[in-house]
N, C-alpha and C positions, 0 to 999 in steps of 0.2 A: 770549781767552775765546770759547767757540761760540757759533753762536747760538742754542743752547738755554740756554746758560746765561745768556747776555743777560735772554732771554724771565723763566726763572726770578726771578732778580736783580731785574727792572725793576718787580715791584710795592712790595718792601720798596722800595728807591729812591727810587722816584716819594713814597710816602710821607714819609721822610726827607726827600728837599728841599721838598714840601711844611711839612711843619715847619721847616725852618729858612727859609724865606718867609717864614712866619707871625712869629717870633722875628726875624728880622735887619731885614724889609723891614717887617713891617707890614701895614694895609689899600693897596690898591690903589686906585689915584687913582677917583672914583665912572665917570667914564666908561670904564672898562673892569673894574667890580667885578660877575661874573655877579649876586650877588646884589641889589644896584642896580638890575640891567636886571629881575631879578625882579621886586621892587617897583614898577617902573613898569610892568610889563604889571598888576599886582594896581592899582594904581594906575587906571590905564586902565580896566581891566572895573569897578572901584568905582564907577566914575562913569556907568556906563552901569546902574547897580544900578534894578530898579522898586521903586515906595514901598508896595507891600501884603505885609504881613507874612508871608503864607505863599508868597510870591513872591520875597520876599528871603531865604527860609530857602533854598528850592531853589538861587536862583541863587549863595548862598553858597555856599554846595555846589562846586556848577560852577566855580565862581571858584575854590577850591583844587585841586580836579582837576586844571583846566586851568593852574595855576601849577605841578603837581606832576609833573604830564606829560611841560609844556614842559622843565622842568629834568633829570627824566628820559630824557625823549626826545632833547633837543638835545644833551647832555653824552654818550650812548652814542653819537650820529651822530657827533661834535666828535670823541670821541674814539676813535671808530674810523677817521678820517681821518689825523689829528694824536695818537698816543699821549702823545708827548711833552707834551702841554698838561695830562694829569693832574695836576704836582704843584700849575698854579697852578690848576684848577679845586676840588683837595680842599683846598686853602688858605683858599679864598672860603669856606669852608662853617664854616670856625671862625677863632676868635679870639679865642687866649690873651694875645699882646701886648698889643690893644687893654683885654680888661677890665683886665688888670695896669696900666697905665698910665695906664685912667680911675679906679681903687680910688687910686693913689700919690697921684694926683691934688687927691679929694680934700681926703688927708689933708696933704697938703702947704699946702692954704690952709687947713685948719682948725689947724694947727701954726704959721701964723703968726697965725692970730686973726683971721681974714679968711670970717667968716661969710657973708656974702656970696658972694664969689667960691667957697666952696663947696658952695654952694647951687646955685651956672651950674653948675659943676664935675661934681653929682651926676645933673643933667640927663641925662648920657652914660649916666649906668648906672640911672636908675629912669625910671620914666611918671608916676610923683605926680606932685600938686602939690610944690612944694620951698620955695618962698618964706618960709614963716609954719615951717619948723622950725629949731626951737635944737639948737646943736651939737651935745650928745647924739642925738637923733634923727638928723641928718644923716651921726653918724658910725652908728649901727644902720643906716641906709639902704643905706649903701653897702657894710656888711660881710652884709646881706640878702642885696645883687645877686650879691654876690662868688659869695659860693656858692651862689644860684638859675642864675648864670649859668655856672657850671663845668658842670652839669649841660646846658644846652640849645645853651651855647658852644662845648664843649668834648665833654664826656661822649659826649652824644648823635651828633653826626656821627662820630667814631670809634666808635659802635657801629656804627651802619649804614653806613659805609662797612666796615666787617669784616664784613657780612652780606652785602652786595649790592653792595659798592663805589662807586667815585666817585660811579654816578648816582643811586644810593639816599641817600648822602650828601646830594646836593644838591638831591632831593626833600625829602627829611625839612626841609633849610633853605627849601624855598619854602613847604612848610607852618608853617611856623614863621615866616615873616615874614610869614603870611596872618592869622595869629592877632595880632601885632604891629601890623600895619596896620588889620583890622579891629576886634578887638576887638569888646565887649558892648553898649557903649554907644555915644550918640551919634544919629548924622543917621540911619543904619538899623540901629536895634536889631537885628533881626533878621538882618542880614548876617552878622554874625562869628558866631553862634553853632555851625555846624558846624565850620568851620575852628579854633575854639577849642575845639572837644571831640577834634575828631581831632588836636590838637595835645596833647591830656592826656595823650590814648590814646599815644602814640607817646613820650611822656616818664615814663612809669610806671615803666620800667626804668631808663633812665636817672636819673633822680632821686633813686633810691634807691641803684644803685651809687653817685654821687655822696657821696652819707649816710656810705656805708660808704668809702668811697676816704677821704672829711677824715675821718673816725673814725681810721683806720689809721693815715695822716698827723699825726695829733694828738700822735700818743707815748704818753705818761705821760696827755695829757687824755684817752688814750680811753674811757675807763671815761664821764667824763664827756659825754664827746658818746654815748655811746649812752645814756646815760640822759635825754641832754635829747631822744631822739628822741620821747619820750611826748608832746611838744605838736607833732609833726608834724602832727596832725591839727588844728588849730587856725587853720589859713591856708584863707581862702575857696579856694584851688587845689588840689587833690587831690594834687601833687606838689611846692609850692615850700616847706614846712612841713620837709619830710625834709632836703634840703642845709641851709637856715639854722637848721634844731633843731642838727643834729650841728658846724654852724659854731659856735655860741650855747654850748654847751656844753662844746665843747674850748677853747673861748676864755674860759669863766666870763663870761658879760655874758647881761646881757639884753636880747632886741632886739624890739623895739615899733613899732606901727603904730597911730598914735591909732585909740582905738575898733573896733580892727579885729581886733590879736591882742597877745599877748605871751607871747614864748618866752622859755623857762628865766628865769621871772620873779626868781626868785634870786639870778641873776648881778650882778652891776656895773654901771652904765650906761656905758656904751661911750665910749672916749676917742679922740684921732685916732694912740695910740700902738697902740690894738688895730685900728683900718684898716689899719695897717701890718702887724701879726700874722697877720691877716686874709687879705691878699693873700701872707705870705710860707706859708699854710696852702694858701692854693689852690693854688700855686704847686705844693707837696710832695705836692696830692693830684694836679695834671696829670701829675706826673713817673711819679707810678704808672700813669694812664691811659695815658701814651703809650706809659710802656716795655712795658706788657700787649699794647698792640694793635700796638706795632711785632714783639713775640715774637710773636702771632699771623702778622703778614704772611709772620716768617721763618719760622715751622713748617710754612706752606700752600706754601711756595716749597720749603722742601727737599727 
């Protein structure tokens, strides 16, 4: 092959083993995960944060930038050195294994009767409290995440890496762990609040392709899951309402959040057979994400 055709070839590529990183290998041990080393510079400047509210709105601020920067700036330095280190840097940036394997997870101890154990289980994939829900809830939790997190896991960094590539990618992941780590609440209220708005801002698209990818993915439920999109608006998040409506509704259940929401109130209460449904649904709307963005990488290459 020439080496023009190398050049051409090597973005769809790098992509490709990028995914099959993600699918064979998994997360990468934390000392060498970029997005690890993320969180601890976010980490770091957290703790340096001052305690007067319109002080910690600023320097939140600054705190995402400078997460978003770093990740942009170092990965297009990193990888104008070392090209080759693309597939495992766009690897870090999502992770389809890992939700697939905490969703089995845990419906695997709710199948044995093991409330409990997935309760620790559901830890992986929510931020609630988890202690005081009964199985029903536990399993709506996790078929929540499943598809809030296709969208921010998944959806998202294959958007932006197909806009601006690896380092846009991996920006959009430090803003999103800025929002994770910071959050609303807490020791400084005001901290997270910009970082969680420009984390809405940057998921508006994404969340809603998502809606529409498990829509399509549904088959026969799709009728259903577009119609249970009508209580997307009903999640305090301006985007996590759209993937779990159209999950809620292709799936016929309904998924609840004490006192907080209830989508496609209609449905079933959620069993640990529809976690499994759940996860084999994300599963068929990644398949369509990827193969879209892998066509993209090949029609920019030909």
């Amino acid at each position: 092959m020439s080496v023009r055709g190398t050049i051409v070839c090597w973005p769809l590529a790098a992509r490709a083993l990028a995914l099959a990183l993600d699918l064979l290998a998994g997360e990468p041990p934390a000392a060498l995960h970029p997005v690890v080393w993320l969180g601890r510079l976010i980490g770091a400047l957290e703790r340096r944060a001052p305690g007067a509210p319109l002080a910690q709105l600023a320097y939140g601020g600054l705190v995402v930038a400078a997460a978003a920067g770093v990740a942009w700036g170092g990965s297009r330095a990193l990888l104008h050195r070392a090209p080759w280190l693309a597939p495992y840097l766009l690897k870090s940036a999502f992770a389809w294994r890992a939700l697939r394997r905490a969703g089995l997870g845990v419906a695997e101890r709710l199948e044995r009767g093991d409330l409990h154990g997935a309760r620790l289980a559901l830890q992986a994939l929510v931020s609630r409290e988890t202690a005081d829900l009964d199985a029903p809830l536990v399993a709506a939790a996790a078929i929540e995440s499943l598809a809030e997190n296709l969208g921010d896991g998944l959806v998202a960094p294959l958007l932006y890496d197909a806009c601006g590539g690896v380092p846009l990618a991996l920006a959009y992941r430090a803003v999103n762990t800025c929002d994770a780590m910071l959050g609303y609440r807490g020791r400084y209220e005001h901290l997270g609040k910009l970082p969680a708005r420009l984390d809405d801002l940057l998921n508006l698209l994404p969340a809603r392709l998502s809606a529409l990818l498990l829509a399509v993915a549904a088959g026969r439920g799709a009728g259903a899951a577009w119609r249970a999109l009508r209580d997307a608006g009903r999640t305090p998040s301006p985007n996590a309402g759209w993937p779990m409506s159209a999950a809620a509704g292709a799936l016929g259940v309904a998924l609840e959040k004490r006192a907080v929401y209830r989508l496609n109130p209609t449905g079933g209460s959620p069993t640990p057979a529809d976690v499994r449904r759940a996860v084999a649904l994300v599963d068929r709307a990644a398949v369509l994400a990827v193969a879209a963005w892998l066509f993209w990488w090949w029609h920019r290459g030909a």
